[in-house]
C-alpha positions as CSV (number, residue, x, y, z in Angstrom):
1,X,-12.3,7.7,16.0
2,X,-13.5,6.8,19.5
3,X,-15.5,8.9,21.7
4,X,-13.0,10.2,24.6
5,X,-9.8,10.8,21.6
6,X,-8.9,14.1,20.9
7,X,-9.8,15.8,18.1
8,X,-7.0,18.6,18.0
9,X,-3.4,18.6,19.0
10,X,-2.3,19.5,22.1
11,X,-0.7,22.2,21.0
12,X,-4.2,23.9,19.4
13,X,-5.3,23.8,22.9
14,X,-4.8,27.5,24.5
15,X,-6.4,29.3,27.2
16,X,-8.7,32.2,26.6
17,X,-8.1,35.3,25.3
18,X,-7.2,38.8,27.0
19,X,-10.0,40.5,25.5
20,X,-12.6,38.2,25.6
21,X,-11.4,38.2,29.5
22,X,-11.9,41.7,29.5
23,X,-15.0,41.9,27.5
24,X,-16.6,38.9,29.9
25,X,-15.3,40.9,33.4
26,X,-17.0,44.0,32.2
27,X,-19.9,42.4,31.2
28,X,-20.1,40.4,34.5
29,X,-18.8,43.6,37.0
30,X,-20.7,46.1,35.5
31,X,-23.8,44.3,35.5
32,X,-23.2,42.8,38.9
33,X,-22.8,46.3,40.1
34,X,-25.6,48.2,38.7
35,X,-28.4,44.8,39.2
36,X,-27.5,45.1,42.9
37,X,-28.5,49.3,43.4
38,X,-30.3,49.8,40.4
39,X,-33.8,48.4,39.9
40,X,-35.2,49.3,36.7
41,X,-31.7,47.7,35.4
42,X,-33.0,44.2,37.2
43,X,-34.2,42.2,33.9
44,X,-31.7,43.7,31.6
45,X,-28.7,43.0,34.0
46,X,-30.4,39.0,34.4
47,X,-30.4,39.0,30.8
48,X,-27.1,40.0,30.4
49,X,-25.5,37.6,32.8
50,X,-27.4,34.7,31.5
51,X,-25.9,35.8,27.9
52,X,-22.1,35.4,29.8
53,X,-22.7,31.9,31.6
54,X,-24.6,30.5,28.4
55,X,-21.8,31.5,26.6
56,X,-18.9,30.5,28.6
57,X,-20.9,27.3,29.3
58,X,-21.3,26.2,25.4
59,X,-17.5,27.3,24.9
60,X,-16.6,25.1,27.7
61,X,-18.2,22.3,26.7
62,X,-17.0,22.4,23.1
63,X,-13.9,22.9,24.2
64,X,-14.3,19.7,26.5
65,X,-15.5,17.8,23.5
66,X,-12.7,18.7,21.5
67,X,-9.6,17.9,24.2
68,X,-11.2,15.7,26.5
69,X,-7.8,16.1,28.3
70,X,-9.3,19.1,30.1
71,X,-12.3,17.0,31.9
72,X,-9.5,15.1,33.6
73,X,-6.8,17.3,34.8
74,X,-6.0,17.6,38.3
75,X,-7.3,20.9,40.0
76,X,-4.3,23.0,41.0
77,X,-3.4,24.9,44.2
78,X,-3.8,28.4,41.6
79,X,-7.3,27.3,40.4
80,X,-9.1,26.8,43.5
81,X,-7.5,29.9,44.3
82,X,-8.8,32.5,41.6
83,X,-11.8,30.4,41.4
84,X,-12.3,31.3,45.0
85,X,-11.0,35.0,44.4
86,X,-14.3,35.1,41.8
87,X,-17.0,33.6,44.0
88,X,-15.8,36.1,46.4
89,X,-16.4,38.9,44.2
90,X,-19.4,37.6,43.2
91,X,-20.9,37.1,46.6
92,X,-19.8,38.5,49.5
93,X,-18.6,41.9,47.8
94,X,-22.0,42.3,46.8
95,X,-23.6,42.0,49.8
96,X,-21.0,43.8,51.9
97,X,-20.7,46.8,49.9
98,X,-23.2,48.6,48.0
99,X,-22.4,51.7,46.3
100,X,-24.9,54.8,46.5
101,X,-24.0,57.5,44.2
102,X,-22.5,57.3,40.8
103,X,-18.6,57.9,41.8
104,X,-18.9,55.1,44.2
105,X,-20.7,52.9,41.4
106,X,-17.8,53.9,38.9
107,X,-15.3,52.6,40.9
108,X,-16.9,49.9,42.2
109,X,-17.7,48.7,38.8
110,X,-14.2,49.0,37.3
111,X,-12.8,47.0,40.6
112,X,-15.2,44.4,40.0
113,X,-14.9,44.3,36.2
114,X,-10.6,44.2,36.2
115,X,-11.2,41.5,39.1
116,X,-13.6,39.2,36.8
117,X,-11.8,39.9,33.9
118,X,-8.2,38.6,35.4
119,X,-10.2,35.5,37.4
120,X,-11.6,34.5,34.1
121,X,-8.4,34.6,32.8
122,X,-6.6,33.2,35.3
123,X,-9.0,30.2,36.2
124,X,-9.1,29.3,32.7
125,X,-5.2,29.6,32.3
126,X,-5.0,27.5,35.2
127,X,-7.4,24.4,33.9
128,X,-5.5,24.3,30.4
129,X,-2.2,24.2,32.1
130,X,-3.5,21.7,34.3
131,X,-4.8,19.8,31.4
132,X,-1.5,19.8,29.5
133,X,1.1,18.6,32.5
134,X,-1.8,15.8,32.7
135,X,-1.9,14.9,28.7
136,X,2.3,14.7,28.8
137,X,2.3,12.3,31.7
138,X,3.2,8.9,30.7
């Protein structure tokens, strides 16, 4: 086998799950929420988010290694689009608004954390779609 053939079918390859979409956007909008007001959460909350992006990062790149179709598909009009959608959560929503009180940080975390947990979802929907119109191009 050469390096740069699939390992798996094409049909194997799927996009991620709802509840590991949910479980990531509550990790990330919770923690995002409560690092921002709270300070004795500060190391835990950096913990917890480099957990998440170590994560996703080694499930990406296994994923790459296994259908190398997905480092070559074309970005689409709906990726750039929720990836957009989740940098502006991460960043300007953060720095705009920051909750005081606990009702304020409730709500604030369950927007962020159903926002993350579609984007995730949605990005990564987007990329393996992406990756498949590209793979059954002649």
């Amino acid at each position: 086998m050469k390096t740069g053939e699939p390992t798996a079918t094409q049909d194997q390859l799927r996009s991620i799950s709802w509840w590991a979409s949910v479980l990531f956007g509550v990790l990330v909008g919770t923690t995002l929420t409560w690092i921002r007001t709270q300070r004795n959460f500060f190391f835990l909350g950096a913990a917890i988010l480099a957990v998440v992006i170590v994560t996703i990062g080694v499930r990406t790149i296994r994923r790459r290694a296994r259908f190398p179709q997905m480092a070559q598909a074309r970005i689409s009009w709906t990726y750039a689009l929720w990836t957009a959608i989740l940098l502006i959560l991460a960043g300007p929503i953060q720095l705009v608004y920051v909750a005081d009180d606990l009702s304020e940080l409730t709500i604030k975390s369950l927007v962020m954390s159903a926002g993350f947990a579609l984007g995730i979802h949605e990005v990564d929907r987007a990329l393996v779609n992406a990756s498949k119109k590209g793979s059954e191009a002649p």
